[in-house]
N, C-alpha and C positions, 0 to 999 in steps of 0.2 A: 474513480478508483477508491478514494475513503471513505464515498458510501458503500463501495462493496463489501465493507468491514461489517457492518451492520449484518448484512445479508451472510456474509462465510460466518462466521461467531453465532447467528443465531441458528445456520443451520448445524453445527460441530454437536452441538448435545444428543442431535437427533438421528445422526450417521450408527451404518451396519457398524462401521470399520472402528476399530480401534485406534483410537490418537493418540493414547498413551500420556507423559507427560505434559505434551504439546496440548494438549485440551483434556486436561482428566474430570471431565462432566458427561455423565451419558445418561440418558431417562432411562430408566427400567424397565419399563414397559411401552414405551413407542419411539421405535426405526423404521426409518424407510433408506431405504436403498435410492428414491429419486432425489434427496439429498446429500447420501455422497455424490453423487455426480455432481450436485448444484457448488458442493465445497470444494472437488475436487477443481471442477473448472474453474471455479475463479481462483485457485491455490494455482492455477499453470499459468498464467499472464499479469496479476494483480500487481503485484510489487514489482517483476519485472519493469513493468511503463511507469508505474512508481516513481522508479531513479532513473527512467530516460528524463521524466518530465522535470523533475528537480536537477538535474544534471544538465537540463536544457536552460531553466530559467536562473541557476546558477552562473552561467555561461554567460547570457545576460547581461549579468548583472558585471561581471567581470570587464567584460567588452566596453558594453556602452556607458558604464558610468565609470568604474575604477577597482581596483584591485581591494583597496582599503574601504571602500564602500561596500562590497561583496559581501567583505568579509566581518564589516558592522551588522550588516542587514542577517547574515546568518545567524548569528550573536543574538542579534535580539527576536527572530524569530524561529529561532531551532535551539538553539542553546539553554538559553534562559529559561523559556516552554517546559525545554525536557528538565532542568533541574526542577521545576516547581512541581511538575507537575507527575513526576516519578514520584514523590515524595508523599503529595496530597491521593493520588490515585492507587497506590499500594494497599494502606489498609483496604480500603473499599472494594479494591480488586479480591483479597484475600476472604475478607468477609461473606462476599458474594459469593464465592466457588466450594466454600467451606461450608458455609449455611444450606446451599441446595446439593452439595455431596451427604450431608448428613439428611436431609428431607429423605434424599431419593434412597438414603437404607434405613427408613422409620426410626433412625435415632432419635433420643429425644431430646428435647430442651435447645434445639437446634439456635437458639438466638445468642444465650447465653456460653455453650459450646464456642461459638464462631466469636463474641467477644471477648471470651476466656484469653485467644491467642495474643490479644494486645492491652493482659495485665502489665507486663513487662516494657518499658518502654524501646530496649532494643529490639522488641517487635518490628516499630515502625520504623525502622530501618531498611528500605527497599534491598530485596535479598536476587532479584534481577531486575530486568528493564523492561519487563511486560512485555505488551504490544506495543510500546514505545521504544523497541531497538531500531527501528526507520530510525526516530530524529536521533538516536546513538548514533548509527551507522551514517547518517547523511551529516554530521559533526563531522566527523572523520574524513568523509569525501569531501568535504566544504574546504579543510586544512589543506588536506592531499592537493586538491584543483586549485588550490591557491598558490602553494606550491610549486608545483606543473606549470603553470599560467606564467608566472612569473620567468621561469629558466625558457619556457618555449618563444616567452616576449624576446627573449633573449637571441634565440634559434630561429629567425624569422626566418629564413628559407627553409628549414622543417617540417614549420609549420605552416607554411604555403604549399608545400608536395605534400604534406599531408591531406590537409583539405582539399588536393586537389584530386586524390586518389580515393579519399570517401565520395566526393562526390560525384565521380567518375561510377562509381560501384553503389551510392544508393537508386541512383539516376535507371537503373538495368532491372526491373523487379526480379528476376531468377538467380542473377548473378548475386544479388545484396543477399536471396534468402540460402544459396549455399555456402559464399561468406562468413556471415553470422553465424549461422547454425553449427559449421564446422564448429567455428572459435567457441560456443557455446558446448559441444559433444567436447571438445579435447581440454575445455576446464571440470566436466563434470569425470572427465575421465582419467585427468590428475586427483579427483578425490575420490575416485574408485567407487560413486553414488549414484544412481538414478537422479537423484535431484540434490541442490544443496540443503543441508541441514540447518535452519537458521537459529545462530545462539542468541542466547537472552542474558549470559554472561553481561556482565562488566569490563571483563577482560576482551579486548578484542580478539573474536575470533577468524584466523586467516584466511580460510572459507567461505566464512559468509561476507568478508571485506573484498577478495577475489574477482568472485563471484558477481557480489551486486555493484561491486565498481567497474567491472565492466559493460554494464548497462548503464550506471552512470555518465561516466567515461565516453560512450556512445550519444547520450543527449546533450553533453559538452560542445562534443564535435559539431554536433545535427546542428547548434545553431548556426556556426558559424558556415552552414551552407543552408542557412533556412529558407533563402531564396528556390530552393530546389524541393522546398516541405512539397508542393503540388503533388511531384510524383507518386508519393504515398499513396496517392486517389487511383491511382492503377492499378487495377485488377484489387483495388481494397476487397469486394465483394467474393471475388474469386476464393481469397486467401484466408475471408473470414469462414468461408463453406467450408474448405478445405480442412481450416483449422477444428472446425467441427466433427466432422467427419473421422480425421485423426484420429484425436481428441474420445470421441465417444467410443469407436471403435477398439484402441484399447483401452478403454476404462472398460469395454467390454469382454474382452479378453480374458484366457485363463494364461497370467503371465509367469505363470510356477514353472513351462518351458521355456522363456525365452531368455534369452542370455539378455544379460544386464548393459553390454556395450550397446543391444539393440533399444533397449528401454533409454537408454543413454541420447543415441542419436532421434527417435521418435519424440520421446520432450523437448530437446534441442529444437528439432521442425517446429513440432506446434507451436512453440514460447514465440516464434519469428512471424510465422503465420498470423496468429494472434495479435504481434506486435503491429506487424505493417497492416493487417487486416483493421481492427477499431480505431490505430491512429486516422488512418484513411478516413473511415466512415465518419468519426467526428471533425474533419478538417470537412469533409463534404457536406456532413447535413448538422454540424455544432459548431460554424464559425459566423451566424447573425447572430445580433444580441437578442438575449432573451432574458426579459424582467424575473423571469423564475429558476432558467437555471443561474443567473447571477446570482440571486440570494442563497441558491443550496452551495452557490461556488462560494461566498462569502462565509457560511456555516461550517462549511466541512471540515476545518481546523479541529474547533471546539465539537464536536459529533466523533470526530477520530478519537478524538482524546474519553471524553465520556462514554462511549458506547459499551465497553471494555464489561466495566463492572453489571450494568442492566443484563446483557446478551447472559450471563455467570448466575445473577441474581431470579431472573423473572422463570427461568423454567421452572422453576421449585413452587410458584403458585398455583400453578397448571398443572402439576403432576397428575393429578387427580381425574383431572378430565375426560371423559370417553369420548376422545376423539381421536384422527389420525395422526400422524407425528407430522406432518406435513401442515396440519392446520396449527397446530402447536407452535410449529418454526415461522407461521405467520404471524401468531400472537406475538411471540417475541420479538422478530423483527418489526412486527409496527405499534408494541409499546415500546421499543427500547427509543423508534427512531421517532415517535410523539414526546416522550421526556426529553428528546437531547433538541428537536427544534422548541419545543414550546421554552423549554429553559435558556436556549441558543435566544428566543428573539425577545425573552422580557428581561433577563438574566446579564447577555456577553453584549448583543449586537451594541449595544449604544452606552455601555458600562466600560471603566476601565480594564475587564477582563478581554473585553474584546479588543481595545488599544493595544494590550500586553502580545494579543494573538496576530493581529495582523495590523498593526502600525496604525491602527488610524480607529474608528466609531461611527457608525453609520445610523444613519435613520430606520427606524423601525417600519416607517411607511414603505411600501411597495413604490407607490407613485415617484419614489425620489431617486428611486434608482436609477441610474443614466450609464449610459456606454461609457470606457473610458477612451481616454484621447490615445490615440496613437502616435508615437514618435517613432522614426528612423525604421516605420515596417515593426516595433511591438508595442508591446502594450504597456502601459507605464506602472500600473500597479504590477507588483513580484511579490506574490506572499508561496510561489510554489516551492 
């Protein structure tokens, strides 16, 4: 899922559709239309598994080790992170979107322009939270679920009829996806939106806290029936066609007739679809170890974080180019994602940046990568 940052970001500049403030970068002269799709779909499950999966391994953390351990381990890996790193990744963000906004209308002096903004040093005052409202937002659910945890330790017969009632209903594949969905249709239908709006605000916004904490909220629960994860593999294939299917169909659509309550319940399906559909598939064919996706699982911290400014920065050198916008969003996406591994493995992996990122420094060498031990059914590293 934080590689698929790389991939939605490098295609935004290249979409028909207008983004408006949410991505104000568009080339001038190359759109394709098979990259809104490509942004659109991974804009409809991305984040959602996001904060199941953080909401899973936060649970964890709460469970198997302790409440105050939880709540260290977010601290120093979500907290900390996001103050450094809102702060370092601001200008750079700024710079980048500003420099190829001015490229792509032949301004000139485009370098000089783009560092004019931070003569002042109140400049470098992050004025939102970027693409770094996840670890805002997952601070918030980290406090919230610590919270909760605590009063439900409390309510132990609750919280046994509770879990005993999810798992009663993830166990059903039909039953779990009009469950979900509902609850998914009648929160987007408290904000009167197609989809929720997600703020970049400081201020927390209600909405987007609602919203993705109850997907959080859901991977909390899931672990504490993770003996039952299996089921996901049922009909995964099914759900994931389906989801497709959906999914393209209205993106194919002219939805200028259709009522907003139906646009409402459709994103609701697919987001469930999607959800039980890839968890499945990865539970079925991404739970042997693998020496390679280990190291991109080890990266994708520091990739999440850097990618931001490149995806902003690299269209503006390619303007130029006669080519399709399609090959363009390839450039980008595989120089943005060449800087952030080749800087990730001489740079974080075995430096204290990478300690800061995920608790610990790793070897460079491929060969030393090893499985990790399993305790009590997981897995003992938590950096999700």
């Amino acid at each position: 899922m934080m590689m698929l940052g790389i991939v939605l970001h490098s295609s935004n500049t290249y979409v028909v559709a207008d983004y408006g403030a949410s991505w104000p970068l568009k080339d001038p002269i190359s759109t394709s239309l098979y990259l809104d799709w490509i942004s659109s779909f991974i804009h409809a499950f991305r984040m959602p598994i996001f904060f199941i999966v953080a909401g899973f391994f936060a649970s964890l953390l709460f469970h198997e080790r302790s409440s105050m351990k939880m709540i260290k381990n977010r601290t120093n890996r979500i907290l900390l992170p996001f103050i450094v790193f809102v702060v370092l990744l601001w200008p750079l963000v700024m710079i980048g979107f500003t420099y190829s906004n001015i490229v792509f209308a032949k301004g000139n002096n485009p370098w000089i322009t783009a560092l004019e903004m931070f003569s002042n040093l109140n400049a470098f005052i992050p004025g939102h939270t970027m693409h770094l409202w996840f670890l805002y937002y997952l601070v918030l659910f980290s406090i919230s679920s610590f919270i909760v945890g605590l009063v439900f330790k409390k309510w132990s017969w609750f919280t046994t009829k509770s879990s005993q009632v999810f798992t009663f209903v993830i166990q059903r594949p039909f039953l779990k996806m009009l469950v979900f969905s509902l609850i998914t249709f009648l929160l987007l239908l408290t904000m009167n939106r197609p989809w929720v709006a997600t703020s970049l605000s400081f201020t927390p916004d209600f909405n987007t806290f609602i919203f993705y904490a109850f997907f959080y909220f859901f991977g909390w629960i899931l672990f504490k029936s993770k003996s039952y994860l299996n089921s996901f593999m049922a009909y995964d294939w099914m759900f994931t066609i389906l989801g497709l299917i959906l999914f393209t169909s209205y993106f194919l659509m002219d939805t200028s007739n259709i009522s907003l309550q139906l646009i409402m319940a459709i994103k609701s399906v697919n987001v469930w679809l999607f959800i039980f559909g890839f968890i499945g598939l990865f539970l079925r064919y991404g739970s042997k170890h693998s020496i390679v996706m280990r190291y991109v699982s080890d990266s994708s911290y520091w990739v999440y974080l850097l990618h931001l400014p490149l995806t902003a920065f690299l269209p503006s050198l390619i303007l130029g180019f006669a080519i399709p916008a399609f090959l363009k969003f390839v450039l980008v996406m595989t120089g943005t994602a060449l800087v952030c591994f080749v800087s990730y493995h001489y740079m974080v992996r075995s430096s204290f940046i990478g300690k800061f990122l995920n608790g610990r420094t790793y070897s460079r060498k491929l060969k030393d990568i090893k499985s990790e031990p399993i305790i009590n059914g997981s897995v003992k590293k938590v950096n999700a």
